[in-house]
N, CA and C atoms as a LAMMPS dump frame, in Angstrom:
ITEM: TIMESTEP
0
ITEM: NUMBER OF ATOMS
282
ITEM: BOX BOUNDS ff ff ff
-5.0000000000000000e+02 5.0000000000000000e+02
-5.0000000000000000e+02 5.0000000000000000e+02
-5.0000000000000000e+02 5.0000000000000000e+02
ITEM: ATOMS id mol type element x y z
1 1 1 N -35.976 33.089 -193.615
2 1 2 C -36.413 33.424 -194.956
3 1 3 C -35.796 34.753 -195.383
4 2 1 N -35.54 35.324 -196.544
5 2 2 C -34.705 36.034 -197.33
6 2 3 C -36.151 37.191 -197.234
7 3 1 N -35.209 38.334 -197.099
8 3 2 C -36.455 39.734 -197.415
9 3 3 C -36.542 39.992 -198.811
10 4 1 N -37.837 39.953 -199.296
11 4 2 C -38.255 40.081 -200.898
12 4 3 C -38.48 41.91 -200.893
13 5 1 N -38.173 42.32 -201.737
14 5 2 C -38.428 43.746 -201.7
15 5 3 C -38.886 44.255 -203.525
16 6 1 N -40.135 44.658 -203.366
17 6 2 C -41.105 44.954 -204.679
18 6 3 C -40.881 46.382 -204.845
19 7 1 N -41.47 46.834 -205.973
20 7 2 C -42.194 48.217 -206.165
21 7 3 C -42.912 48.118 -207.328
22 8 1 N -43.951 48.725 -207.069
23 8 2 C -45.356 49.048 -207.523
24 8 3 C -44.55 49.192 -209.193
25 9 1 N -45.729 49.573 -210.213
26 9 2 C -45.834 50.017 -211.494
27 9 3 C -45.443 51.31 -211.519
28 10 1 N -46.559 52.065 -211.19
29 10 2 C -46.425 53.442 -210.336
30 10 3 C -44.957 54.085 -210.293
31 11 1 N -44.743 53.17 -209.197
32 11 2 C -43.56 53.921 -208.725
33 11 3 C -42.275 53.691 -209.103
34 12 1 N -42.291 52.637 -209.947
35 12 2 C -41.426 52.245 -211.243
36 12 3 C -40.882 53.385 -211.967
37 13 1 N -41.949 53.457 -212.723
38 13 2 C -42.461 54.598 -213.415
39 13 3 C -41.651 56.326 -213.101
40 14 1 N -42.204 56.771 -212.003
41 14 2 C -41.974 57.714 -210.993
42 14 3 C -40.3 57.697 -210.956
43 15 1 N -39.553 56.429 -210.167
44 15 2 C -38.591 56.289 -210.287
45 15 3 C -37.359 56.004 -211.462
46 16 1 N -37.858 56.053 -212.397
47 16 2 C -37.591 56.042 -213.972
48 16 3 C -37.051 57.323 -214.601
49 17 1 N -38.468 58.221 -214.183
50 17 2 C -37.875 59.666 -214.649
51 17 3 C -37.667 60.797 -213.573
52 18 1 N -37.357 59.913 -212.394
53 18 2 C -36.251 60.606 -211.697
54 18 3 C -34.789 60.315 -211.259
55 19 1 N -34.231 59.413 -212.284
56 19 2 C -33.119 58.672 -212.374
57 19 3 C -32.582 58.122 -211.601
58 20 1 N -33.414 57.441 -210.511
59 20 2 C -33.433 56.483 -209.186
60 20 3 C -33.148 55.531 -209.837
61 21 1 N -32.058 54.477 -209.764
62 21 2 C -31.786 53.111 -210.539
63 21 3 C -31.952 52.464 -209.311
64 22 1 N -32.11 50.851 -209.048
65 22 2 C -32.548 50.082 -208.302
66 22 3 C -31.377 49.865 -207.6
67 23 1 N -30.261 49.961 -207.833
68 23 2 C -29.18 49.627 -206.986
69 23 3 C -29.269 51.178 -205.806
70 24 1 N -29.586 52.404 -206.094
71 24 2 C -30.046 53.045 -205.101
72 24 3 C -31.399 52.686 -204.514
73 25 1 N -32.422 52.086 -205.166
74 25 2 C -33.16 51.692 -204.412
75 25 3 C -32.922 50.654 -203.015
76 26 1 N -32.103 49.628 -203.073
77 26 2 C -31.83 48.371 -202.587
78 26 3 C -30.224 49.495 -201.409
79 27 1 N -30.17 49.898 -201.866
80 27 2 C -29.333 50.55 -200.603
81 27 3 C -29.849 51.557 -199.844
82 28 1 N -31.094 52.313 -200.391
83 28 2 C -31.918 52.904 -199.44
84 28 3 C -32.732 52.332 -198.262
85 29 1 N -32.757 51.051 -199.272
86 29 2 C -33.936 49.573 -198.186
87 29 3 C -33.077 49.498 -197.118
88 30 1 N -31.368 49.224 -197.397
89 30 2 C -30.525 48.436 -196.362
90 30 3 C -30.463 49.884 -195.285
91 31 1 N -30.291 51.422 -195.411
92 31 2 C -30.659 52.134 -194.47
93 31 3 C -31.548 52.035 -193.776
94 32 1 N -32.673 52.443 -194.414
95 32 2 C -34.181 51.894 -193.708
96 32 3 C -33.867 50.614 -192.603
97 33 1 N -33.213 49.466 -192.884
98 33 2 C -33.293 48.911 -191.943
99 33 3 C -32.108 48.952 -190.779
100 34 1 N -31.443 49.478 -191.397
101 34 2 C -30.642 49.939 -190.164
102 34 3 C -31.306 51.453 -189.642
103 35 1 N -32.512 51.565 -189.577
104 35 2 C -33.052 52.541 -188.796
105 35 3 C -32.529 54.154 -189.485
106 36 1 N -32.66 54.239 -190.212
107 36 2 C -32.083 55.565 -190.963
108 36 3 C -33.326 56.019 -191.762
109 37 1 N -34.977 55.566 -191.116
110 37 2 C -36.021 55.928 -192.18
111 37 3 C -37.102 56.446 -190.718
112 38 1 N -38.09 57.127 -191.351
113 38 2 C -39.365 57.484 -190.733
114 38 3 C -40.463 56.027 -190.354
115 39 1 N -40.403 56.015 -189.341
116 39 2 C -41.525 54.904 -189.258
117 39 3 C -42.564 55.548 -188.942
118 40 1 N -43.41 55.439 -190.08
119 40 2 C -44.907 56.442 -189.751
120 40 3 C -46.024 55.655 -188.997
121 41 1 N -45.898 54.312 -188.511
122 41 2 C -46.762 53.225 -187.915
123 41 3 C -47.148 52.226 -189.132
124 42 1 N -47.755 51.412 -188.248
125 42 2 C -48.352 50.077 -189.596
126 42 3 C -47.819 49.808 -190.522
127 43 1 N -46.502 49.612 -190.403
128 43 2 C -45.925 48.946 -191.613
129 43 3 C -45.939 49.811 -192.494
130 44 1 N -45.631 51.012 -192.26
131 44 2 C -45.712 52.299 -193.315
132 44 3 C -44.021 53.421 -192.877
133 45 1 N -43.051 53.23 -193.712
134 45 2 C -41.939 53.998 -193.449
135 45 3 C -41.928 54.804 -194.625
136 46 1 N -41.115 55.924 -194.07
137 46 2 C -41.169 57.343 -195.1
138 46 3 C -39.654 57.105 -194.985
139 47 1 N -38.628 56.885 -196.757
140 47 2 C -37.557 56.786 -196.752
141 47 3 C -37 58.17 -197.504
142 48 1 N -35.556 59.081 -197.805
143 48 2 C -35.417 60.154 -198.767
144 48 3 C -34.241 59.303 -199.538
145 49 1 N -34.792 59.846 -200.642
146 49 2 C -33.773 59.249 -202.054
147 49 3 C -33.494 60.411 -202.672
148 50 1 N -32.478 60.037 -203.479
149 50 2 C -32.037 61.092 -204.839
150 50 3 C -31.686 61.922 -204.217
151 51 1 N -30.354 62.243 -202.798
152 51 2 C -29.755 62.979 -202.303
153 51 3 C -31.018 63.741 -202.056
154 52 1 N -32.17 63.488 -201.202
155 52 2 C -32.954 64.27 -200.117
156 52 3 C -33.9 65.107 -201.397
157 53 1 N -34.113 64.72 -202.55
158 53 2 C -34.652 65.698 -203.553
159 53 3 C -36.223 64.864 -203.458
160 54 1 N -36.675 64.062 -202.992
161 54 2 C -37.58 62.708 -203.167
162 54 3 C -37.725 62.312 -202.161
163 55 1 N -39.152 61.547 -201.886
164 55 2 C -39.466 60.717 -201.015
165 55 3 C -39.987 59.692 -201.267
166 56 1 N -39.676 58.711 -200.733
167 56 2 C -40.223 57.4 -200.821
168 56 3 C -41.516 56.809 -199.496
169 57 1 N -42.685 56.051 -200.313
170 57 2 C -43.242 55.567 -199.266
171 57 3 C -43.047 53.864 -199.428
172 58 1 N -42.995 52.993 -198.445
173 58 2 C -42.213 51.154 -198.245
174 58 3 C -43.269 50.937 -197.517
175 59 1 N -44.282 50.22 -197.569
176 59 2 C -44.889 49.526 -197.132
177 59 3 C -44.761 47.781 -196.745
178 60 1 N -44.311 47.648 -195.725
179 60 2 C -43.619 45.95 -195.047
180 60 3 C -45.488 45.235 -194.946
181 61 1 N -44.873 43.95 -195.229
182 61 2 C -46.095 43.27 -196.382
183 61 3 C -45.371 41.907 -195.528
184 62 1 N -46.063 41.573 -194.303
185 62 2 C -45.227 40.541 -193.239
186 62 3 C -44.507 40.712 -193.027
187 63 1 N -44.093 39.81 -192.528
188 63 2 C -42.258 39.968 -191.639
189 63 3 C -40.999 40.173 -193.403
190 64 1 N -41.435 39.743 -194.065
191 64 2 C -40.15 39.391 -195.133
192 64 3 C -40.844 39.745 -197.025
193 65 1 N -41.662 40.672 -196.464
194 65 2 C -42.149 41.348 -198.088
195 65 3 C -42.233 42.892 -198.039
196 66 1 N -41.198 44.048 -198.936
197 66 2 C -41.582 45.006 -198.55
198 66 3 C -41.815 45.335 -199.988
199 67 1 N -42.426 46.663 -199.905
200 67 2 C -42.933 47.288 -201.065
201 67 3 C -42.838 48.651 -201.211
202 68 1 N -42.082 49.112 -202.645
203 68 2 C -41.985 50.612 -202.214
204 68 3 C -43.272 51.305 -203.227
205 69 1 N -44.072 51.674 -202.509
206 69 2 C -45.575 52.424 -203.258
207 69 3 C -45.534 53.428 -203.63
208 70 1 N -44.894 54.468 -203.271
209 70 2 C -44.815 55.976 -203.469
210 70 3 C -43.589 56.627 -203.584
211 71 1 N -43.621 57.484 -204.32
212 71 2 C -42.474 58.228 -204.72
213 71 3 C -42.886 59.501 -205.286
214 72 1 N -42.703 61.057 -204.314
215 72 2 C -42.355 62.194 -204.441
216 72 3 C -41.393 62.946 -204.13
217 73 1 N -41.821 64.303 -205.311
218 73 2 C -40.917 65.074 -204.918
219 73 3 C -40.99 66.103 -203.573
220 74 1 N -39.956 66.42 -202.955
221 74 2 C -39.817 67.247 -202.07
222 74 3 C -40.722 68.38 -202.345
223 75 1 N -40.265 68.519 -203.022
224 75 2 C -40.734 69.993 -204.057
225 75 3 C -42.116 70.615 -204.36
226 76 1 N -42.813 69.138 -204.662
227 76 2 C -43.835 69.151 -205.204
228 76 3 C -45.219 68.706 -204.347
229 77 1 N -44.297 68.165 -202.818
230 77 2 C -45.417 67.574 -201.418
231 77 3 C -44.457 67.629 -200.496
232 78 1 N -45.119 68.139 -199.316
233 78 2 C -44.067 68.253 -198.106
234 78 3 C -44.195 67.398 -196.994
235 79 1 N -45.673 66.225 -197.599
236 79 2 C -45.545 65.061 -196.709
237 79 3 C -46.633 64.36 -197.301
238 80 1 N -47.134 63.006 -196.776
239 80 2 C -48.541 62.722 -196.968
240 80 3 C -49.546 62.799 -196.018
241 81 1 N -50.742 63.046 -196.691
242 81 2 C -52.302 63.716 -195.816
243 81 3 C -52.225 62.278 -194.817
244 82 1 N -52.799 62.501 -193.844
245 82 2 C -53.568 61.824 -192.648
246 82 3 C -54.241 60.633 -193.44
247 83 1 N -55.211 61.32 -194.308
248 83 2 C -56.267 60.13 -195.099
249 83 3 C -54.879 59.15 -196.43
250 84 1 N -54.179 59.336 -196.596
251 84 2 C -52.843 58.984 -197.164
252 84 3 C -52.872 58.063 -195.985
253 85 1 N -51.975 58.16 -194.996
254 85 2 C -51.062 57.068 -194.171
255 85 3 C -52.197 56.2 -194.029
256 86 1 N -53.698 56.423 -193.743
257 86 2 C -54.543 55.53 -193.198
258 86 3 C -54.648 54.928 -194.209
259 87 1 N -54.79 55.292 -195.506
260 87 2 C -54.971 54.385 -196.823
261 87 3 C -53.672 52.938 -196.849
262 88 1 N -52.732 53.836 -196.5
263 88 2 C -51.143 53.17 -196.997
264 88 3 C -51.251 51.822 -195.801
265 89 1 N -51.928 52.401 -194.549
266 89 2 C -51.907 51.59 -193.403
267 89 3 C -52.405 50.409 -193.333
268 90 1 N -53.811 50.285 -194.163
269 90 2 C -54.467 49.537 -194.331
270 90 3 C -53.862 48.553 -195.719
271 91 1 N -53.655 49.523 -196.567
272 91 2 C -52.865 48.505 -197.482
273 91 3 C -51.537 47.665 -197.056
274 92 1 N -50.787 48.095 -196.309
275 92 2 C -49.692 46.944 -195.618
276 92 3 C -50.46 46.06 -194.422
277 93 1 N -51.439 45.875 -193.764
278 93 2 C -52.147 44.884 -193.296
279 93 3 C -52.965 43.954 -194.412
280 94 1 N -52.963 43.709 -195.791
281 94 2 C -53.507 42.87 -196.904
282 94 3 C -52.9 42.66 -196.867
């Protein structure tokens, strides 16, 4: 089966007015899977976009659905809280 790869409203949004176009999105995914991302556990990877200015959070949604949920700036968060990953954790096991 073919990997489906989503993103939220949210982070649409987010990625909109930080001039992330989807063709950098979809080549950040193909790093990520060649192991070039943070695997924070549970189906929860921390990817950097927009030349390292941004972070992305991808939540894998089964074997062949991923989802990118989050999107900050470097700048503006220097990671996500504990109660964050457990949230994110639980949402990629639904």
């Amino acid at each position: 089966m073919k990997l489906r790869l989503f993103k939220t409203r949210r982070f649409a949004e987010a990625a909109n007015k930080a001039w992330i176009c989807d063709s950098e999105l979809r080549e950040a995914f193909g790093e990520m899977l060649r192991g070039q991302a943070d695997n924070l556990g549970g189906g929860v990877w921390k990817k950097r976009l927009n030349q390292n200015r941004h972070r992305s959070i991808i939540l894998a949604k089964g074997r062949h659905y991923w989802v990118y949920q989050l999107l900050f700036a470097k700048k503006d968060q220097g990671n996500i809280t504990q109660s964050e990953l457990v949230w994110f954790r639980s949402l990629a096991k639904t």
